[in-house]
TIRO-2110 file (N, C-alpha, C; in Angstrom, 1 decimal):
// TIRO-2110
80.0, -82.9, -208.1, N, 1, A
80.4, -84.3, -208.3, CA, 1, A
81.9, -84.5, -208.0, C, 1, A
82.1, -85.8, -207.0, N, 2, A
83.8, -85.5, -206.8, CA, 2, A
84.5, -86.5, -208.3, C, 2, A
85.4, -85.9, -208.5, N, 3, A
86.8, -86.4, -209.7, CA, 3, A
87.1, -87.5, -209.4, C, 3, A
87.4, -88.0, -210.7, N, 4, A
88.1, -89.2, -210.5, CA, 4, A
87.4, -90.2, -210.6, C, 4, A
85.7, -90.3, -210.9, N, 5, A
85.2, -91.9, -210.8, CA, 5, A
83.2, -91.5, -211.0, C, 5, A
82.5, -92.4, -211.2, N, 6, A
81.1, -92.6, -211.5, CA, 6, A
80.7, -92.1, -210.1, C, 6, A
79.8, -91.4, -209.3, N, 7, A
79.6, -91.5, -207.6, CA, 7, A
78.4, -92.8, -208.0, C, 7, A
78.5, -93.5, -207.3, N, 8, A
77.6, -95.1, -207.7, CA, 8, A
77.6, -95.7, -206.4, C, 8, A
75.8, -95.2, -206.2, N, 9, A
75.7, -95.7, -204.7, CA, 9, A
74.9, -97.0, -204.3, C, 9, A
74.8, -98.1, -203.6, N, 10, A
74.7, -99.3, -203.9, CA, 10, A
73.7, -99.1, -202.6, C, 10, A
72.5, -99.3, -202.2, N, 11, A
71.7, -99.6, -201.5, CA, 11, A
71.3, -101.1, -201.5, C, 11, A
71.6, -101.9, -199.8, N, 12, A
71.9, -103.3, -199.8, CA, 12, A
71.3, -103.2, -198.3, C, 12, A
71.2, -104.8, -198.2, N, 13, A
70.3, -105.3, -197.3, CA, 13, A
69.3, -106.7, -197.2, C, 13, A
68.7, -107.3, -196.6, N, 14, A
67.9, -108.0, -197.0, CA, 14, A
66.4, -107.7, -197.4, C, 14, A
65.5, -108.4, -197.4, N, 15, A
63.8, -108.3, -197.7, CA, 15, A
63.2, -107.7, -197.0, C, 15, A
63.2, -106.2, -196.6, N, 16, A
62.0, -105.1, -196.2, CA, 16, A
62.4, -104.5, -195.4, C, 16, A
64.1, -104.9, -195.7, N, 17, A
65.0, -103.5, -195.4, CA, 17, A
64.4, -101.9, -195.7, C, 17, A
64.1, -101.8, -196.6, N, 18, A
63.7, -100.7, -197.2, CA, 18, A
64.3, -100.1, -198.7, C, 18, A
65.3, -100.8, -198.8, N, 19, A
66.2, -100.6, -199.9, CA, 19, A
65.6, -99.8, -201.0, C, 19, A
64.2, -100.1, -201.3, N, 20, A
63.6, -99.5, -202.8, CA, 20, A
62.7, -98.3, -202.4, C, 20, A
62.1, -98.1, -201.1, N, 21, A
62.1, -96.9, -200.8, CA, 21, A
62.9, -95.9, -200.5, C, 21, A
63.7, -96.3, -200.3, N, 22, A
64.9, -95.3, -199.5, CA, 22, A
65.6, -95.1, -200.6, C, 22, A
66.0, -95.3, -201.8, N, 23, A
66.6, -94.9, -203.0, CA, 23, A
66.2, -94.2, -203.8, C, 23, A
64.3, -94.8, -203.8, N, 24, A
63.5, -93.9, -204.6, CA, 24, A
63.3, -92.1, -203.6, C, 24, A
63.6, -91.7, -202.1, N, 25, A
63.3, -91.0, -201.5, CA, 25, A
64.7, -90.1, -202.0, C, 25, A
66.1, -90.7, -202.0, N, 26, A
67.4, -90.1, -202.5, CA, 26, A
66.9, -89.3, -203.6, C, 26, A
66.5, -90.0, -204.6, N, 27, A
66.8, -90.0, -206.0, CA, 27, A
65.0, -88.6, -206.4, C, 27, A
64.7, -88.9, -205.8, N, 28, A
63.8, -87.7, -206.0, CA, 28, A
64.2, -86.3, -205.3, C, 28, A
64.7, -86.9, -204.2, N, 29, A
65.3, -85.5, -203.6, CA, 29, A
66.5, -84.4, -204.4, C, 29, A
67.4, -85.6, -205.3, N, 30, A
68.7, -85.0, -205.8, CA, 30, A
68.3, -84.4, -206.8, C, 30, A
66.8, -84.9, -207.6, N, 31, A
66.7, -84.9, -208.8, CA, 31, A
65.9, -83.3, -209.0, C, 31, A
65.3, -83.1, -207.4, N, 32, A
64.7, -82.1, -207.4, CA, 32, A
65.4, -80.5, -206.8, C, 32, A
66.7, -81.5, -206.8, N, 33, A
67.9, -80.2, -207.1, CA, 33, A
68.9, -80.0, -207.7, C, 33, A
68.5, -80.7, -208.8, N, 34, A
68.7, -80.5, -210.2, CA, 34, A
70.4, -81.4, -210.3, C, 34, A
70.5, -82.1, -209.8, N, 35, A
71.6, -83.3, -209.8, CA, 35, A
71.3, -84.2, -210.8, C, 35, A
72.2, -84.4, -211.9, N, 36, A
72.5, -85.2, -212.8, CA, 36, A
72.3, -86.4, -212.6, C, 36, A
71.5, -87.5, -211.8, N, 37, A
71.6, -88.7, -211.5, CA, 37, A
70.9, -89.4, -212.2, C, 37, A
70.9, -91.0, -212.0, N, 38, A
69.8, -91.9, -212.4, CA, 38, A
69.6, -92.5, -211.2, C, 38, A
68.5, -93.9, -211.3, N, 39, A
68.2, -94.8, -210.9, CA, 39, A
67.7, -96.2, -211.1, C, 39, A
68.1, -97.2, -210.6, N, 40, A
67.5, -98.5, -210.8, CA, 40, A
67.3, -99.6, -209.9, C, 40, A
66.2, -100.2, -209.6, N, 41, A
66.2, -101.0, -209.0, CA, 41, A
66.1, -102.3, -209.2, C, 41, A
67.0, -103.4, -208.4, N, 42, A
67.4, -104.5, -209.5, CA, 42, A
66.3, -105.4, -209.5, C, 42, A
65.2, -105.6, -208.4, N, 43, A
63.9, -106.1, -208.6, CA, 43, A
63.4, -106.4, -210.1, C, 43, A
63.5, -104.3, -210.0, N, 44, A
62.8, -104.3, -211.5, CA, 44, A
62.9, -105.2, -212.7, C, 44, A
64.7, -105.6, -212.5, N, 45, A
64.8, -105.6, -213.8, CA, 45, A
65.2, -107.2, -213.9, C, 45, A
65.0, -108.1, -213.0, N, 46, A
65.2, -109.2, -212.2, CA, 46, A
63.9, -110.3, -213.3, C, 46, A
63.0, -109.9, -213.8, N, 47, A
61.7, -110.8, -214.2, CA, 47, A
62.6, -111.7, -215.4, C, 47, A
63.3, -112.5, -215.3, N, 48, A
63.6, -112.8, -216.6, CA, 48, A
62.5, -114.6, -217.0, C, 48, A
63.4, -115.2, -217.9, N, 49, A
62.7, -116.2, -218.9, CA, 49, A
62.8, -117.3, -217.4, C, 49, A
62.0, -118.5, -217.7, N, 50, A
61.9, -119.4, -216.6, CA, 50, A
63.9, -120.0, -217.0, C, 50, A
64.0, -120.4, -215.6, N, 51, A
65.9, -119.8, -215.5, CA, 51, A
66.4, -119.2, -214.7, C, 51, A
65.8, -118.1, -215.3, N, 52, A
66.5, -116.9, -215.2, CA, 52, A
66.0, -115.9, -214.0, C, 52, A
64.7, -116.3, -213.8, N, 53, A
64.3, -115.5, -212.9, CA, 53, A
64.8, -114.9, -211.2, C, 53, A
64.9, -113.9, -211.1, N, 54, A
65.7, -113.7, -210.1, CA, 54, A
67.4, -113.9, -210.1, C, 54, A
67.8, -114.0, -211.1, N, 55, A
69.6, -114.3, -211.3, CA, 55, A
69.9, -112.8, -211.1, C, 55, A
70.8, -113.0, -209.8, N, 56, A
71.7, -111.7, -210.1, CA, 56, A
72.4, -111.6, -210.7, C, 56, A
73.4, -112.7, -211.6, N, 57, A
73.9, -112.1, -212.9, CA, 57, A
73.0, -111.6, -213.6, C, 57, A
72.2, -111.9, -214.0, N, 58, A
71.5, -111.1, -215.0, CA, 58, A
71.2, -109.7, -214.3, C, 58, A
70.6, -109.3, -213.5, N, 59, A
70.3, -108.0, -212.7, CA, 59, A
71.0, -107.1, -212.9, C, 59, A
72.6, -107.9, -213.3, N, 60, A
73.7, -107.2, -213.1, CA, 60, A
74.1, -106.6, -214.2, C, 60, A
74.1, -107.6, -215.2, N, 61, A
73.8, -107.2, -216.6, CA, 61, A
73.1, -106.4, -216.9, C, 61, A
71.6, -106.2, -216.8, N, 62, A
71.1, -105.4, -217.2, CA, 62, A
71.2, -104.3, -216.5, C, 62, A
72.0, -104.2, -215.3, N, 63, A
72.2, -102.7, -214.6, CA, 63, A
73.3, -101.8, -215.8, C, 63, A
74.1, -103.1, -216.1, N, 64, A
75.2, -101.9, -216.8, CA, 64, A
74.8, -101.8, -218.2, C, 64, A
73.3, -102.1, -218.8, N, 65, A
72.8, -102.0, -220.1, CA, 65, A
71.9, -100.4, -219.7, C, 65, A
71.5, -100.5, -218.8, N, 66, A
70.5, -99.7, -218.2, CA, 66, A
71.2, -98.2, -218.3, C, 66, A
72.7, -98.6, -217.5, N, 67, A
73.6, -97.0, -217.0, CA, 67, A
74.3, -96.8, -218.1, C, 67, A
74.4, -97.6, -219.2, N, 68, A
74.6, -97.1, -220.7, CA, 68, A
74.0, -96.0, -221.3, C, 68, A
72.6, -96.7, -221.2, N, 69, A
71.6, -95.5, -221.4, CA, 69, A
71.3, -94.4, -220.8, C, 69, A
71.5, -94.4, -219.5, N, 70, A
71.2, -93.3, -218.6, CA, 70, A
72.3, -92.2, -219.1, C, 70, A
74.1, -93.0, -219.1, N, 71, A
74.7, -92.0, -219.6, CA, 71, A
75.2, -91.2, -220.7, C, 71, A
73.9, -91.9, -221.5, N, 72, A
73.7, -91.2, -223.0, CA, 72, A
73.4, -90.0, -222.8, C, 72, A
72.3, -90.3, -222.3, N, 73, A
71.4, -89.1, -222.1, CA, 73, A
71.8, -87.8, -220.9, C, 73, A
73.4, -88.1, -220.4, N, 74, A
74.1, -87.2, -219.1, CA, 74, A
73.7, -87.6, -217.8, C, 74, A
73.5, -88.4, -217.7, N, 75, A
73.5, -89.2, -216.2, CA, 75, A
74.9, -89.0, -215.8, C, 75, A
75.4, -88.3, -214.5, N, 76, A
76.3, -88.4, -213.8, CA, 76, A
76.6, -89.1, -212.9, C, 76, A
76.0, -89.9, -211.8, N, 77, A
75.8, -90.3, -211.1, CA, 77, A
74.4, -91.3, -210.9, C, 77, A
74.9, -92.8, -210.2, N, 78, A
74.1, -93.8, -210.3, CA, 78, A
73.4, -94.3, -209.0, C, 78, A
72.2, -94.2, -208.7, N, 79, A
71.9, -95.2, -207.4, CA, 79, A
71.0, -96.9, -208.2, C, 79, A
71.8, -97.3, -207.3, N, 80, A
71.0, -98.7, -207.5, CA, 80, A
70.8, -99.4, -206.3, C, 80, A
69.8, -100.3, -206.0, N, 81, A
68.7, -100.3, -204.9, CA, 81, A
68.5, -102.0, -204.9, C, 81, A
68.3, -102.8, -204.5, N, 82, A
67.9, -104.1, -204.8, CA, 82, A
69.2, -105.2, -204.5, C, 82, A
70.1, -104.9, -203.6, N, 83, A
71.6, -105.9, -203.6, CA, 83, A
71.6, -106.6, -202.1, C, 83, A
72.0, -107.6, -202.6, N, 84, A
72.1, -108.6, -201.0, CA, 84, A
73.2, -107.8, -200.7, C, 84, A
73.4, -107.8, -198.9, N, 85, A
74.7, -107.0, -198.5, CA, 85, A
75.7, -108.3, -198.2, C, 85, A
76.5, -108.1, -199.3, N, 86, A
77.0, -109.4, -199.9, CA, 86, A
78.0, -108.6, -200.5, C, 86, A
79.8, -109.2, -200.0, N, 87, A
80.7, -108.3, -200.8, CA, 87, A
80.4, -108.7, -202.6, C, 87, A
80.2, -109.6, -202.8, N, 88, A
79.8, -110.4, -204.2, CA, 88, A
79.1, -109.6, -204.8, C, 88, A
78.3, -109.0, -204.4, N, 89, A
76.9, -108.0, -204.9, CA, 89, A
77.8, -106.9, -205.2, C, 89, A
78.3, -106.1, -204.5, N, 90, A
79.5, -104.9, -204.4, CA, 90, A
79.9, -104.7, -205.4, C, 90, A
81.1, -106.0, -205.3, N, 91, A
82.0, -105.8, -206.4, CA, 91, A
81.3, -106.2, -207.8, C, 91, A
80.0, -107.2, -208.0, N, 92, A
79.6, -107.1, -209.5, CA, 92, A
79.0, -105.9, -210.0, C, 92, A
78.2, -105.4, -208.9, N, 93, A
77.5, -104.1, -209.6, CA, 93, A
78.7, -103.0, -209.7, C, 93, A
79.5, -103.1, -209.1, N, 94, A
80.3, -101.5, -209.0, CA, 94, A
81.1, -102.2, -210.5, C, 94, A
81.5, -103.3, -210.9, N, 95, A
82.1, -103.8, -212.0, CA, 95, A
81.1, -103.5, -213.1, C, 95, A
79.9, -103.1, -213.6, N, 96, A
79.4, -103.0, -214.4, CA, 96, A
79.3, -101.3, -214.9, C, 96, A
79.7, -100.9, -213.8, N, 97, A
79.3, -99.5, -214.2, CA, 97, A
81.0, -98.8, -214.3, C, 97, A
81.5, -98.6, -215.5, N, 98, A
82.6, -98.3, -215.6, CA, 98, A
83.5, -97.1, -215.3, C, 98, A
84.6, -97.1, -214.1, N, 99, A
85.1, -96.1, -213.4, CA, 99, A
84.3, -95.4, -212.4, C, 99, A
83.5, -96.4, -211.6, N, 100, A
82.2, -96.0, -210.8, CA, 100, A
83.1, -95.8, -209.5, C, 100, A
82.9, -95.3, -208.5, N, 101, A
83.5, -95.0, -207.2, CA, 101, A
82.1, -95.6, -205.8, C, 101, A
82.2, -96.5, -205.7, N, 102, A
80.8, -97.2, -205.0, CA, 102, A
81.1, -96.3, -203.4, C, 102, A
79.7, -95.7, -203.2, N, 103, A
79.5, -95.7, -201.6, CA, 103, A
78.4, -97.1, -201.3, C, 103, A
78.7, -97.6, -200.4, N, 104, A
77.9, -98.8, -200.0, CA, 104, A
77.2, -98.4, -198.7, C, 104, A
75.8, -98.8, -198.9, N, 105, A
75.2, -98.5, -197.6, CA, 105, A
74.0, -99.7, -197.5, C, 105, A
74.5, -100.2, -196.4, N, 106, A
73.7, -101.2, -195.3, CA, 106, A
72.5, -101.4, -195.1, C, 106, A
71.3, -101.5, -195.6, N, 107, A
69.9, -101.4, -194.4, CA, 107, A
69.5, -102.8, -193.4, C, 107, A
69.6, -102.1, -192.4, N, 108, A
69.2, -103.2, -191.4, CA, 108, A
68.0, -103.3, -190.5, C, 108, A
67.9, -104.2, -190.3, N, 109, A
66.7, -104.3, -189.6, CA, 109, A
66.5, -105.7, -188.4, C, 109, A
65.6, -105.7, -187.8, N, 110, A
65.2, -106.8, -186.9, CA, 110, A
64.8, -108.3, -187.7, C, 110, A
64.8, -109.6, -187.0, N, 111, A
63.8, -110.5, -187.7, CA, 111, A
62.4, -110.1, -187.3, C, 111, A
61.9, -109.8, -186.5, N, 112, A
60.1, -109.0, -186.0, CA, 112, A
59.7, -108.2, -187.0, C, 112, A
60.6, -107.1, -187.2, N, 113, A
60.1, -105.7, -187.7, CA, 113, A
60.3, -106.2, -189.8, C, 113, A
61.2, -107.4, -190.2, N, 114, A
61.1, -107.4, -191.7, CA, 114, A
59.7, -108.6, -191.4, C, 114, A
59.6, -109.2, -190.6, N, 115, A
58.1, -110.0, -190.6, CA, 115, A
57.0, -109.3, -190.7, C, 115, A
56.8, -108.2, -190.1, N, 116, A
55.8, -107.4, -190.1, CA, 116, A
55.7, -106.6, -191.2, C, 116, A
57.3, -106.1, -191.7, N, 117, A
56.7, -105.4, -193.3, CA, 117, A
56.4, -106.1, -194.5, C, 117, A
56.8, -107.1, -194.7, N, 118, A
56.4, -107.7, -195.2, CA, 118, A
55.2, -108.3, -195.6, C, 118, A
54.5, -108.9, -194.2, N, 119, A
53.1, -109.1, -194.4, CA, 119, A
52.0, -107.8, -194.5, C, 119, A
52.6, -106.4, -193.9, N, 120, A
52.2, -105.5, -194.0, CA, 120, A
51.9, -105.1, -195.7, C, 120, A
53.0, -105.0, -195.9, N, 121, A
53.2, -104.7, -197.1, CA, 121, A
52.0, -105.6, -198.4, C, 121, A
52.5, -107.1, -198.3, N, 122, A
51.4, -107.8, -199.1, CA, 122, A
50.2, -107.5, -198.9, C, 122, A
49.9, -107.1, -197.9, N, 123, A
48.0, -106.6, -197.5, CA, 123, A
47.6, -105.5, -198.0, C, 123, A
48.5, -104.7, -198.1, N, 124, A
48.5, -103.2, -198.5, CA, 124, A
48.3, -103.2, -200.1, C, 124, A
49.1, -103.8, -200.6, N, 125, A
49.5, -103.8, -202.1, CA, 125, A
48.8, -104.8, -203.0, C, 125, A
48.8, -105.8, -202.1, N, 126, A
49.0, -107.2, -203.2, CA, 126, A
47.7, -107.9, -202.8, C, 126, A
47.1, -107.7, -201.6, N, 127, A
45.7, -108.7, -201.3, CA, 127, A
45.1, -109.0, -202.5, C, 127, A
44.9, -110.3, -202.3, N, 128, A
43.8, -110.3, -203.4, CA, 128, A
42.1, -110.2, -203.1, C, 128, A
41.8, -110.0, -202.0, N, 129, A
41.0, -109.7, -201.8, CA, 129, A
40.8, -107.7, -201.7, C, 129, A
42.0, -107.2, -201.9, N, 130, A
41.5, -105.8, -202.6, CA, 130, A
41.6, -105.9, -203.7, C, 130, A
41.5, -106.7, -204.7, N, 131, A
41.5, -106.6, -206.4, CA, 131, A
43.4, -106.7, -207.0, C, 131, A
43.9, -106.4, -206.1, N, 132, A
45.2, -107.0, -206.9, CA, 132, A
45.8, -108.4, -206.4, C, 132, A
47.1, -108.0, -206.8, N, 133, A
48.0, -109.2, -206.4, CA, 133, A
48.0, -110.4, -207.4, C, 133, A
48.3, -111.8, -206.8, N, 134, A
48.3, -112.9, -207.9, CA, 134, A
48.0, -114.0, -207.2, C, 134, A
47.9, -115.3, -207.6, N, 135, A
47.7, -116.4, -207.3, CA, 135, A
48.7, -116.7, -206.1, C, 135, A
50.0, -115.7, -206.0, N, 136, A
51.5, -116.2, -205.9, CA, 136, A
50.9, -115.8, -204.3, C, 136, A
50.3, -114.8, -204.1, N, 137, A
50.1, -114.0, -202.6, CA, 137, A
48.8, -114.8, -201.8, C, 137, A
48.9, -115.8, -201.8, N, 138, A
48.0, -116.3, -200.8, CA, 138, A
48.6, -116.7, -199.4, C, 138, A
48.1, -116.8, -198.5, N, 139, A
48.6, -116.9, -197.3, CA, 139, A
49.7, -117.8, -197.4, C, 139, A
49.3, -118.8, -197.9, N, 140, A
50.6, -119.9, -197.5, CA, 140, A
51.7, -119.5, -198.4, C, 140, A
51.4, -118.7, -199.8, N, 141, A
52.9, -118.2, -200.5, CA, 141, A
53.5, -117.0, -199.6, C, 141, A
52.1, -116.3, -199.2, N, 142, A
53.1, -115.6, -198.1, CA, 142, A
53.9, -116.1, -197.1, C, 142, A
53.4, -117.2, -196.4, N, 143, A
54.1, -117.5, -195.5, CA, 143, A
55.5, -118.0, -196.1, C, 143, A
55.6, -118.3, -197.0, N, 144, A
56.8, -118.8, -197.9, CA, 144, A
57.7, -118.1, -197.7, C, 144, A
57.3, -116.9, -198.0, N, 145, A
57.8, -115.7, -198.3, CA, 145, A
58.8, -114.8, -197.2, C, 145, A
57.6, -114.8, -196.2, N, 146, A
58.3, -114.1, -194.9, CA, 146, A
59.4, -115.5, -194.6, C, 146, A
59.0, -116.9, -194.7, N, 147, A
60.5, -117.9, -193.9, CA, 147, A
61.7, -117.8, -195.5, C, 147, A
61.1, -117.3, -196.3, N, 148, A
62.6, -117.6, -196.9, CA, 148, A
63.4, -115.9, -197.1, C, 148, A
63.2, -114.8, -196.2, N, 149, A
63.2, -113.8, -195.9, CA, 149, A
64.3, -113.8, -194.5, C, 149, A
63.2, -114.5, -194.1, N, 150, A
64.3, -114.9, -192.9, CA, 150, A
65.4, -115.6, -193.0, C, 150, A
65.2, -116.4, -193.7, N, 151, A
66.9, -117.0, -194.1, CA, 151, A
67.4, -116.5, -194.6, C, 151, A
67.2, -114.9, -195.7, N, 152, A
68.0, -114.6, -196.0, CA, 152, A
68.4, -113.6, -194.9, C, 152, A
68.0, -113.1, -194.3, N, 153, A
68.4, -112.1, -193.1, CA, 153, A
69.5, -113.2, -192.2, C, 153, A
69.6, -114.2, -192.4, N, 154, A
70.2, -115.0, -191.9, CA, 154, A
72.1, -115.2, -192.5, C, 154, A
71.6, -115.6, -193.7, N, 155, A
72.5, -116.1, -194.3, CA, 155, A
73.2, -115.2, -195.9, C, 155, A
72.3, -113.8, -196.1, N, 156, A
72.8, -113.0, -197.3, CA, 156, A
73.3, -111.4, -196.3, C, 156, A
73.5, -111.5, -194.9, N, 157, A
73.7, -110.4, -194.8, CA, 157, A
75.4, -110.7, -194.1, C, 157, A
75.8, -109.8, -194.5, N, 158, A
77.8, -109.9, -194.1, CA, 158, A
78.3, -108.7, -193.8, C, 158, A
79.5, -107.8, -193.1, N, 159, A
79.8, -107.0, -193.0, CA, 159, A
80.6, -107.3, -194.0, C, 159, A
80.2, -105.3, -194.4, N, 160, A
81.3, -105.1, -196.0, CA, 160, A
81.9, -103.9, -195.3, C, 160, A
83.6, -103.9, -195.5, N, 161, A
84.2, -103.4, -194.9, CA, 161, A
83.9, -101.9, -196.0, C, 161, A
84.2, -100.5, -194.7, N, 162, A
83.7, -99.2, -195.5, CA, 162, A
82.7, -98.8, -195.6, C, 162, A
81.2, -99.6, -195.4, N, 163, A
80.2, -99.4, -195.7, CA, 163, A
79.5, -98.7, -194.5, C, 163, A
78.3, -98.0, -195.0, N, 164, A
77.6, -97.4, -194.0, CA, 164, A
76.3, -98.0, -193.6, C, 164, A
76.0, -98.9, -192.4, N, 165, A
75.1, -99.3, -191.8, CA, 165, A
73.9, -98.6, -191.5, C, 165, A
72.9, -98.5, -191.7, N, 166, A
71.9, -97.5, -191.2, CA, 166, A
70.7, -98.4, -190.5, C, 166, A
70.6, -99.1, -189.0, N, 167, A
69.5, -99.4, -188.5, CA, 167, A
68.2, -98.9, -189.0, C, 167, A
67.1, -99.1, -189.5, N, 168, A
66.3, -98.6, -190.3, CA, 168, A
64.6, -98.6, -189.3, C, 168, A
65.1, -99.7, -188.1, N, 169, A
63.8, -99.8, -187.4, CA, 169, A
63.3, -98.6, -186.7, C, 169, A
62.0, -98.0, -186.7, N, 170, A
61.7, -96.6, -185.8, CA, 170, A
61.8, -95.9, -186.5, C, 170, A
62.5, -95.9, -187.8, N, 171, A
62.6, -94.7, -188.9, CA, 171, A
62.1, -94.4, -189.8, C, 171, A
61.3, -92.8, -190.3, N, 172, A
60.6, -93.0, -191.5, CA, 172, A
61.7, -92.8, -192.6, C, 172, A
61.0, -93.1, -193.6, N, 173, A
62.4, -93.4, -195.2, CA, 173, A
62.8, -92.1, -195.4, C, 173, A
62.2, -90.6, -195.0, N, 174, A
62.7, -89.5, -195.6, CA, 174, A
63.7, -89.3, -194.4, C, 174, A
63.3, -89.7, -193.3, N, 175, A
64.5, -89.1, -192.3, CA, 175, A
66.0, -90.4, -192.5, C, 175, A
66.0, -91.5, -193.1, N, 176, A
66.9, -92.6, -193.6, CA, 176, A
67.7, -92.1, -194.6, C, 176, A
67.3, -91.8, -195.5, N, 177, A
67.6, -90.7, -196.5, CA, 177, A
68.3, -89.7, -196.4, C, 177, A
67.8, -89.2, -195.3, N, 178, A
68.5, -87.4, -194.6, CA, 178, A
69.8, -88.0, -193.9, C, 178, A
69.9, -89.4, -193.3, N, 179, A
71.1, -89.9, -192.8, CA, 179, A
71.8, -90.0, -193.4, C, 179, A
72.0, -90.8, -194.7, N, 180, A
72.6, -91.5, -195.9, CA, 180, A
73.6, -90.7, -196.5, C, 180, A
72.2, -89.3, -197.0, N, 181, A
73.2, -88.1, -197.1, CA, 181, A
74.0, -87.1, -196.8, C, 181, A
73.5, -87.0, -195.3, N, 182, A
74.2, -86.3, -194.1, CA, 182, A
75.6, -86.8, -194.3, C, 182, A
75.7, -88.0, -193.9, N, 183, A
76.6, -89.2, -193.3, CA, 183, A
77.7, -89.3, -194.9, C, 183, A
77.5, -89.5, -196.0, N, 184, A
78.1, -89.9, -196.6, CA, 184, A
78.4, -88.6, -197.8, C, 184, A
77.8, -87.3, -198.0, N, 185, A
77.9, -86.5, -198.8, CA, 185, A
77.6, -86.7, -200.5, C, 185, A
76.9, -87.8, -200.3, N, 186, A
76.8, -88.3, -202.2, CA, 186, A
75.8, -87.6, -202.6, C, 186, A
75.9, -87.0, -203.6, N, 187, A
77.5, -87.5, -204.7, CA, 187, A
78.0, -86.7, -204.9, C, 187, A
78.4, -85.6, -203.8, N, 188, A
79.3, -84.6, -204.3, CA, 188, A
80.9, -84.5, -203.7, C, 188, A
80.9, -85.3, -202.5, N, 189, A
82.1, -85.1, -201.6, CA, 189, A
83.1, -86.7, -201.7, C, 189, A
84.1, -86.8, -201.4, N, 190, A
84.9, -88.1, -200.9, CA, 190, A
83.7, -88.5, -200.1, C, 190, A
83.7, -89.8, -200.3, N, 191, A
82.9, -90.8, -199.1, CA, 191, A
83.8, -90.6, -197.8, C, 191, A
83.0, -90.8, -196.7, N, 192, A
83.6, -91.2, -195.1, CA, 192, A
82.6, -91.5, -194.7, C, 192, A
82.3, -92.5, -194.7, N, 193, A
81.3, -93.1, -194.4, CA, 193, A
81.3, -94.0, -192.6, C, 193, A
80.3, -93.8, -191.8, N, 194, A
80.3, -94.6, -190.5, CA, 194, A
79.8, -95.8, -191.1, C, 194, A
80.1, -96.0, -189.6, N, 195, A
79.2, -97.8, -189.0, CA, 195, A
78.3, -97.1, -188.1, C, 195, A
76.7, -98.0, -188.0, N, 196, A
75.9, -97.3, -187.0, CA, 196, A
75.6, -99.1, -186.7, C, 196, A
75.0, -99.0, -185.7, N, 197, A
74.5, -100.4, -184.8, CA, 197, A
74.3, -101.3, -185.8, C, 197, A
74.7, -102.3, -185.7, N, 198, A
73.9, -103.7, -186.0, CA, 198, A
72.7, -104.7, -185.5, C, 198, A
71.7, -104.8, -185.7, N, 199, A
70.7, -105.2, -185.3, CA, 199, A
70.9, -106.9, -184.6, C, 199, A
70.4, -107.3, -183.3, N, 200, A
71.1, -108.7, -182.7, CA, 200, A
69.8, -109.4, -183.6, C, 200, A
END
């Protein structure tokens, strides 16, 4: 672990970037080499009272109730998974976790390729015609879904200076992962983190 600060890695991006796979692929990998870390994703913890639902303050809040507890119990190091790539996102989560040293990393993607996971994804998981899902997943909420996806691929994604970009299209999540940490050494080295392509 490098001195001097929390290693607190911020996985960001828009909707089907991959963000929650690609953290969960880190975090099993570190954990299966016996690295002191935790994890959370802010999805998770995002369900709140009608209001509230979806508030990234709140997300945010409960991220640094969450890393309280993890560092009860010796959590060294934090990934969190679920952030618009939004300097705003940055600086509130790295502000919750106290003396945290943020590596920030990018997922990017096409508007084609987050359309496709997305609907992919709902069919896979959520159909209701395989027995799960909800009222919420019908075609036209899906369609909801993928256009307000798109706006946010539009309008929540910003260069954050320092950060490491990782194009994510053509890639499976374990070789994204192998980049992340190749590229940035967390959480054991100083960050130096690149820029890789931006998606037009």
């Amino acid at each position: 672990m490098p001195r001097g600060g929390i290693p607190l890695l911020l996985l960001c991006g828009a909707s089907g970037a991959g963000k929650s796979s690609v953290a969960w692929e880190i975090y099993f990998k570190l954990v299966r080499a016996r690295e002191p870390i935790a994890h959370v994703d802010l999805d998770g913890i995002g369900y709140g009272p009608p209001g509230h639902f979806g508030s990234f303050e709140m997300k945010f809040q409960n991220a640094a109730a969450v890393w309280r507890c993890y560092a009860d119990v010796g959590a060294q190091a934090f990934i969190v998974s679920g952030l618009r790539a939004l300097r705003e996102d940055v600086d509130a989560c790295t502000a919750v976790v106290p003396e945290s040293v943020p590596t920030v990393v990018v997922l990017t993607l096409t508007a084609d390729e987050q359309r496709e996971r997305i609907v992919s994804r709902a069919h896979a998981r959520f159909a209701l015609e395989r027995g799960g899902g909800s009222s919420a997943q019908t075609p036209e909420a899906l369609e909801q879904v993928v256009t307000a996806a798109a706006q946010e691929l539009e309008d929540e994604v910003e260069h954050i200076p320092g950060s490491l970009t990782v194009a994510t299209v053509g890639l499976a999540v374990p070789e994204i992962a192998r980049q992340i940490l190749a590229a940035t050494g967390w959480p054991g080295r100083p960050i130096q983190p690149t820029v890789g392509p931006r998606p037009r």
